[in-house]
C-alpha positions in Angstrom: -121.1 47.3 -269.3 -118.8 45.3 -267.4 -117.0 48.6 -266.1 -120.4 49.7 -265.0 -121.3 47.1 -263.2 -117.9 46.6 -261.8 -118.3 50.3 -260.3 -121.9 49.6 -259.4 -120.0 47.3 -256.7 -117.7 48.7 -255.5 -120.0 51.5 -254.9 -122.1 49.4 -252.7 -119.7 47.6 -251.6 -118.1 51.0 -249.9 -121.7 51.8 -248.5 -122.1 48.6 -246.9 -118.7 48.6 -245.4 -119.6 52.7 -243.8 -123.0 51.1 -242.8 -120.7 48.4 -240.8 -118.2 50.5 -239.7 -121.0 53.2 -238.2 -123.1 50.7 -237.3 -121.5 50.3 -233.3 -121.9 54.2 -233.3 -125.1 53.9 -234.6 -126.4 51.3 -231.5 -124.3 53.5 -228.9 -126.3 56.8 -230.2 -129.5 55.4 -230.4 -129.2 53.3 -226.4 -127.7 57.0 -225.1 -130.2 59.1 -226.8 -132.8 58.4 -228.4 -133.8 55.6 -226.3 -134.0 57.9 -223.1 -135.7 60.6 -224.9 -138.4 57.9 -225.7 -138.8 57.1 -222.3 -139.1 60.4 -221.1 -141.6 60.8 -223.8 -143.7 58.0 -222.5 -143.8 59.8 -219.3 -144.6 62.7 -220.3 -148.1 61.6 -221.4 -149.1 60.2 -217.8 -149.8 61.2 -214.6 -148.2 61.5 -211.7 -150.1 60.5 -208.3 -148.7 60.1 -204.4 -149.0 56.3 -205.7 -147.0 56.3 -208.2 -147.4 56.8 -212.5 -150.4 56.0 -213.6 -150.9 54.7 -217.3 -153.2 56.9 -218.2 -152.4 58.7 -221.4 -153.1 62.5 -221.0 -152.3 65.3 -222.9 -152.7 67.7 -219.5 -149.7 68.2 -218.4 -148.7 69.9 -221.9 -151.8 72.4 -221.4 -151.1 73.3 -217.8 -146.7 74.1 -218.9 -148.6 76.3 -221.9 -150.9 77.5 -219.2 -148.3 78.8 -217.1 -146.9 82.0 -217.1 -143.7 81.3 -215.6 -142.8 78.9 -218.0 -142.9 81.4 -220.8 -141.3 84.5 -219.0 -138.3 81.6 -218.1 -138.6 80.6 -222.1 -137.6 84.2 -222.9 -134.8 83.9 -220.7 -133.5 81.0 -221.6 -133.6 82.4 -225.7 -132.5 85.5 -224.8 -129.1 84.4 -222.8 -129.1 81.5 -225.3 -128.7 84.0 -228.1 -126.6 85.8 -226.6 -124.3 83.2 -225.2 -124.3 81.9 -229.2 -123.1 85.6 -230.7 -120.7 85.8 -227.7 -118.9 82.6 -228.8 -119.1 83.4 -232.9 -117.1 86.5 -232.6 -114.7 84.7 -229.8 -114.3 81.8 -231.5 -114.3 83.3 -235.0 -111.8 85.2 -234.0 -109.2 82.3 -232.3 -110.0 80.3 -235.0 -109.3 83.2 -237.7 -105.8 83.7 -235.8 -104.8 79.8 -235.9 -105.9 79.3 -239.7 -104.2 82.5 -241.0 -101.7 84.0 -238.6 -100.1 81.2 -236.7 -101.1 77.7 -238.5 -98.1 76.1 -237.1 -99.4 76.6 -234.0 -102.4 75.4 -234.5 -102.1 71.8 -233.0 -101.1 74.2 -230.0 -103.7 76.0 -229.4 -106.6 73.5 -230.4 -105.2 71.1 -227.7 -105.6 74.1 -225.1 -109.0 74.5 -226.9 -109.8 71.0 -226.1 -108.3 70.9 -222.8 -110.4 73.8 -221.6 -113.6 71.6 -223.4 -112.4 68.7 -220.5 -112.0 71.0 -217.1 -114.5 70.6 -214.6 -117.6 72.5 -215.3 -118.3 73.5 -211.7 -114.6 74.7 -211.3 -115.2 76.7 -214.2 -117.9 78.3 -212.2 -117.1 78.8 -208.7 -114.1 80.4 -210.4 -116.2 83.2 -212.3 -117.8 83.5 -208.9 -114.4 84.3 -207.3 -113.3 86.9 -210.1 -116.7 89.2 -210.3 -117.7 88.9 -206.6 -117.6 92.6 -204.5 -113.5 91.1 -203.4 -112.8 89.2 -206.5 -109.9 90.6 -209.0 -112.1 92.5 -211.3 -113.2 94.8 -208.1 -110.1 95.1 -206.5 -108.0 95.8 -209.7 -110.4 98.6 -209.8 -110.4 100.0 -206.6 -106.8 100.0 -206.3 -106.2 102.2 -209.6 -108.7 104.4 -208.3 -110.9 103.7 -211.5 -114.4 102.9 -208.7 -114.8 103.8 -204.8 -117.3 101.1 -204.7 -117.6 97.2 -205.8 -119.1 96.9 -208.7 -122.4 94.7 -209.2 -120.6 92.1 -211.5 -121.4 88.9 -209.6 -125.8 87.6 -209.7 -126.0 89.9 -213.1 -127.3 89.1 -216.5 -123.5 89.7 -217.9 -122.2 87.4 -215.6 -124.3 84.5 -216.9 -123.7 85.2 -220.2 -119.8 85.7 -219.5 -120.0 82.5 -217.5 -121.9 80.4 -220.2 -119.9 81.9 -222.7 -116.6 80.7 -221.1 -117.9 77.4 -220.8 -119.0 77.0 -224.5 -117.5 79.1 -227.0 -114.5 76.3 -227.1 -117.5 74.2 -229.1 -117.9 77.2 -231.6 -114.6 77.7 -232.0 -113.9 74.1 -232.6 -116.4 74.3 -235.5 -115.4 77.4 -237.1 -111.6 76.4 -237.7 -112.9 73.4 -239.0 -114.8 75.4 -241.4 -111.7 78.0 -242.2 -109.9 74.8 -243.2 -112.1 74.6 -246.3 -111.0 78.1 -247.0 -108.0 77.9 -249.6 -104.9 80.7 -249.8 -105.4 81.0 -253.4 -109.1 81.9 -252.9 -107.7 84.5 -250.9 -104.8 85.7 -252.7 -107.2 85.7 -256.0 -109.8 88.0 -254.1 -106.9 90.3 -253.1 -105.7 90.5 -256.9 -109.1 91.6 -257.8 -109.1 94.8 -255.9 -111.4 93.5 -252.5 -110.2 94.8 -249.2 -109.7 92.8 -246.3 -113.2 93.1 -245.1 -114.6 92.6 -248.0 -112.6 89.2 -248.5 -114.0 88.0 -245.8 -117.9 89.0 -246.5 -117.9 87.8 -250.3 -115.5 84.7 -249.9 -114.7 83.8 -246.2 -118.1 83.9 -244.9 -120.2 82.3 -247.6 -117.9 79.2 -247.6 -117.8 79.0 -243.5 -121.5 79.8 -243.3 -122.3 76.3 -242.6 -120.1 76.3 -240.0 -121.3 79.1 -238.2 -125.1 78.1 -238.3 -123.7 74.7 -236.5 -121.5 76.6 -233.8 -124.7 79.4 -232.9 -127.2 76.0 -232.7 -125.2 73.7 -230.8 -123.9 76.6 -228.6 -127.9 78.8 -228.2 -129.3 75.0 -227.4 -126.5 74.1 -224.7 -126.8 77.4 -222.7 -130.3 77.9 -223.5 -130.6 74.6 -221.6 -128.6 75.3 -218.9 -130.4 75.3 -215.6 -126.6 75.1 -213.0 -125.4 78.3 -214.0 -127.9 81.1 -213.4 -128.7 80.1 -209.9 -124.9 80.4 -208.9 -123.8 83.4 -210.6 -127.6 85.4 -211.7 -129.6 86.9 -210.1 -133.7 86.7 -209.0 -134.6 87.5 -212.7 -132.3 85.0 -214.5 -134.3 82.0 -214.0 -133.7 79.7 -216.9 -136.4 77.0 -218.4 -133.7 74.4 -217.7 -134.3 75.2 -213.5 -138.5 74.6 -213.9 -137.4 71.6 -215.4 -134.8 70.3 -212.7 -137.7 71.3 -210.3 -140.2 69.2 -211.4 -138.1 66.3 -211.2 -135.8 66.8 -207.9 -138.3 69.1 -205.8 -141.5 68.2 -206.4 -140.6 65.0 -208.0 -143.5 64.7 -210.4 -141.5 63.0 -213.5 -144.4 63.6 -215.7 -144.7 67.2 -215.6 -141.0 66.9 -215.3 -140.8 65.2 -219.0 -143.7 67.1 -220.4 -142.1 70.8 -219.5 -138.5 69.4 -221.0 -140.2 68.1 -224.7 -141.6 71.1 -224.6 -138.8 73.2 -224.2 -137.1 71.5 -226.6 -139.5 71.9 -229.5 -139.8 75.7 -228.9 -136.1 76.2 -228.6 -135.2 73.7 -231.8 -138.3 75.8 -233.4 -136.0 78.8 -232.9 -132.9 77.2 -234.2 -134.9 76.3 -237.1 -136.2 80.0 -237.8 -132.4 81.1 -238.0 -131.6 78.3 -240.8 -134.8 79.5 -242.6 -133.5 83.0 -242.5 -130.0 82.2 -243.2 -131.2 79.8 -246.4 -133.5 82.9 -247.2 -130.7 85.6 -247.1 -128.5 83.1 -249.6 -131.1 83.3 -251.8 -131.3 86.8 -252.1 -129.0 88.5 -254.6 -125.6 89.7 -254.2 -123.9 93.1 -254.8 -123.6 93.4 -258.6 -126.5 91.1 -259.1 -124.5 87.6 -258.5 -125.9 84.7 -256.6 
């Protein structure tokens, strides 16, 4: 008994002292976060008159964003090049982080400093520079032109490809941060043993790499579909007319016609459809778990 209750103790003693130690964090998250999301969700249930914010409650402003069409049509965008954006930086990040964990590991400190150094350059460098490479002169065109492979510029720049190329640039460093942590978890022997059974290389990776990385993967394609799907500074600099992104209706309300509640009320709602789409892929990905495997195994 004395054992027990001895282990009983030092059990909560260990919680307490992680409850202490995350505590600081804890403050510092909630005064960066959630505290400003409250805010903006108190806003979001006024109104907004030439006299100020009136303390009103409403629920208006969330019928008139359902009520208009161009929030929707810029909701489709924003999934679409979110989704996009999100398998864009699985397979290249999958792929960097597959070479570091099983063909180079030594140089893995390497590379994930250059990972995390691009994760630290300037955002708008990043994308005046994409602007440079795919204009009509940039280096794509001319590398072209001068092989003789086009007698024209190609339409690269203000293109659908280029805000997903651009996006992508800018955010598969996350993803592939996330998948070589998860490729850690992925022992040699695990390997070797799936090898000595007779399984191919590709399906190594479908029966034993995947399933134990899957986690990791459903983190990279959220965090990486909700930053671009957000993003409202890239597709006016390098998309076209038909790129509009939710994130720009947004920034609209706020800095153009400066009506903060409609401002607020068309950002929660963007973030409970897009989180509602994140939350569909976890249900399917927990659904296709569930079903069974080749052989009939779990």
């Amino acid at each position: 008994m004395g054992g027990r209750e001895g282990g009983v103790t030092r059990t909560m003693r260990a919680r307490l002292l992680g409850a202490t130690l995350l505590a600081p964090l804890g403050a510092v998250f909630a005064l960066l976060l959630v505290v400003p999301l409250g805010i903006g969700l108190w806003y979001s249930f006024r109104v907004g008159s030439i006299f100020g914010i009136e303390t009103t409650l409403t629920l208006d402003n969330y019928r008139q964003v359902l009520e208009r069409d161009a929030f929707w049509t810029a909701l489709r965008t924003s999934v679409v090049y979110g989704a996009g954006t999100a398998i864009a930086s699985l397979l290249v990040g999958f792929a960097i982080a597959r070479y570091v964990r099983f063909e180079r590991p030594r140089l893995a400190g390497f590379i994930v400093g250059a990972v995390m150094l691009s994760v630290l350059g300037g955002y708008l460098v990043r994308i005046y520079a994409w602007r440079t490479l795919l204009s009509d002169n940039g280096v794509f065109n001319s590398a072209l032109e001068q092989v003789g492979a086009i007698d024209g510029p190609l339409r690269l720049l203000f293109s659908p490809g280029a805000v997903i190329l651009t996006l992508g640039s800018i955010y598969a460093p996350y993803a592939t941060l996330l998948i070589l942590a998860g490729l850690e978890n992925v022992r040699d022997d695990e390997l070797d043993a799936a090898r000595d059974l007779g399984a191919g290389t590709v399906r190594t990776y479908r029966l034993v790499v995947l399933p134990l990385i899957g986690r990791s993967l459903l983190l990279a394609f959220s965090l990486v579909f909700l930053l671009a799907a957000a993003d409202y500074v890239i597709p006016p600099l390098v998309g076209g007319p038909g790129t509009q992104m939710v994130g720009a209706l947004v920034a609209n309300q706020f800095l153009a016609t400066g009506d903060t509640p409609m401002g607020a009320a068309f950002g929660f709602m963007t973030l409970l459809l897009l989180a509602f789409v994140v939350t569909l892929v976890w249900a399917a990905m927990r659904v296709l778990r569930l079903l069974p495997r080749e052989g009939g195994r779990r």
